[in-house]
C-alpha positions in Angstrom: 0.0 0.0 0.0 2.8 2.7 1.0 4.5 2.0 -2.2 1.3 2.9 -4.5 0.9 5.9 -2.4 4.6 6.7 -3.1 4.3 5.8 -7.1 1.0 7.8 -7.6 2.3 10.7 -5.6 5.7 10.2 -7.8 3.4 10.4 -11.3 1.6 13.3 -9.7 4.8 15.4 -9.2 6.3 14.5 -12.7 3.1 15.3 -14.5 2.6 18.5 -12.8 6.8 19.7 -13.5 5.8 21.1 -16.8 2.9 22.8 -15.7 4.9 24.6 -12.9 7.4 25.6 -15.5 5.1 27.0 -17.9 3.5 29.1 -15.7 6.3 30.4 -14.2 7.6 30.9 -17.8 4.3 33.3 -18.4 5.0 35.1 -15.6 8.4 36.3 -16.4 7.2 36.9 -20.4 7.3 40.4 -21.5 3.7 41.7 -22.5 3.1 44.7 -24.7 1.3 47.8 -23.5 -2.0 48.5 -25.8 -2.6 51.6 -27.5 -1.3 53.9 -24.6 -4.2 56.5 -25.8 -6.9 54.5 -24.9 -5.8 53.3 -21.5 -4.9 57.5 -21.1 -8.7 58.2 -21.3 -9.9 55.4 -18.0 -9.0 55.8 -14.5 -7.5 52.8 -13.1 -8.5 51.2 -9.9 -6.3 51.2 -7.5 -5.2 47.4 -7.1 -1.7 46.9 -6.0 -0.2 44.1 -8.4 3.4 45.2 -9.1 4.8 45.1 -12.5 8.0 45.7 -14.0 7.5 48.0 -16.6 10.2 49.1 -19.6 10.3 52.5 -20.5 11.8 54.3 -23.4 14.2 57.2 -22.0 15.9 57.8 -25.5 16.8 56.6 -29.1 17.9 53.4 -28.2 18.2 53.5 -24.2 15.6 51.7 -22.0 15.2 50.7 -18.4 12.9 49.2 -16.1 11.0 51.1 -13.0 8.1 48.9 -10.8 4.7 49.9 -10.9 2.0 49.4 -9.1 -0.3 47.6 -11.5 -0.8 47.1 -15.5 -2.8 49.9 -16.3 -0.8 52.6 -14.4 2.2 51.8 -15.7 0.8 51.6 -19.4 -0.7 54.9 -19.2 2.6 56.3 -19.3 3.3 56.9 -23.1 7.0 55.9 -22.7 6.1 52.4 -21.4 6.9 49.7 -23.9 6.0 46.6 -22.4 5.8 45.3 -18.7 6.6 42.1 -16.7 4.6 40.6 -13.9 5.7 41.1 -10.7 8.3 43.9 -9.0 11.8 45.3 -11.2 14.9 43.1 -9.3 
């Protein structure tokens, strides 16, 4: 009995690996900010889910700067594209 508890539970964990690392893939994907001039006109609730957005400060220079959810940082016009969760 122990060892089919200990092979099911060993299946279990080997199905759910991939799943772990897709999700964890997803989270770390970059995701494009929508046309910045509609987002400009709506308020946005005030929900605090960090992202980590990347702004355009010139030509061809970028960096990143946390904000405190999706739509505040993509109202900025200089905000490319964001990541979930906080800048490291």
């Amino acid at each position: 009995m122990k060892y089919k508890v200990f092979l099911i539970s060993l299946l279990w964990g080997l199905m759910a690996a991939p799943l772990q690392a897709e999700t964890v893939k997803k989270l770390h994907a970059e995701i494009p900010c929508p046309n910045n001039e509609a987002i400009n006109a709506k308020v946005c609730e005030r929900e605090f889910r960090p992202v980590c957005a990347l702004i355009k400060t010139g030509r061809e220079r970028f960096r990143r700067l946390t904000y405190t959810s999706k739509c505040l940082a993509c109202s900025e016009n200089k905000v490319v594209s964001y990541t979930v969760g906080p800048c490291r």
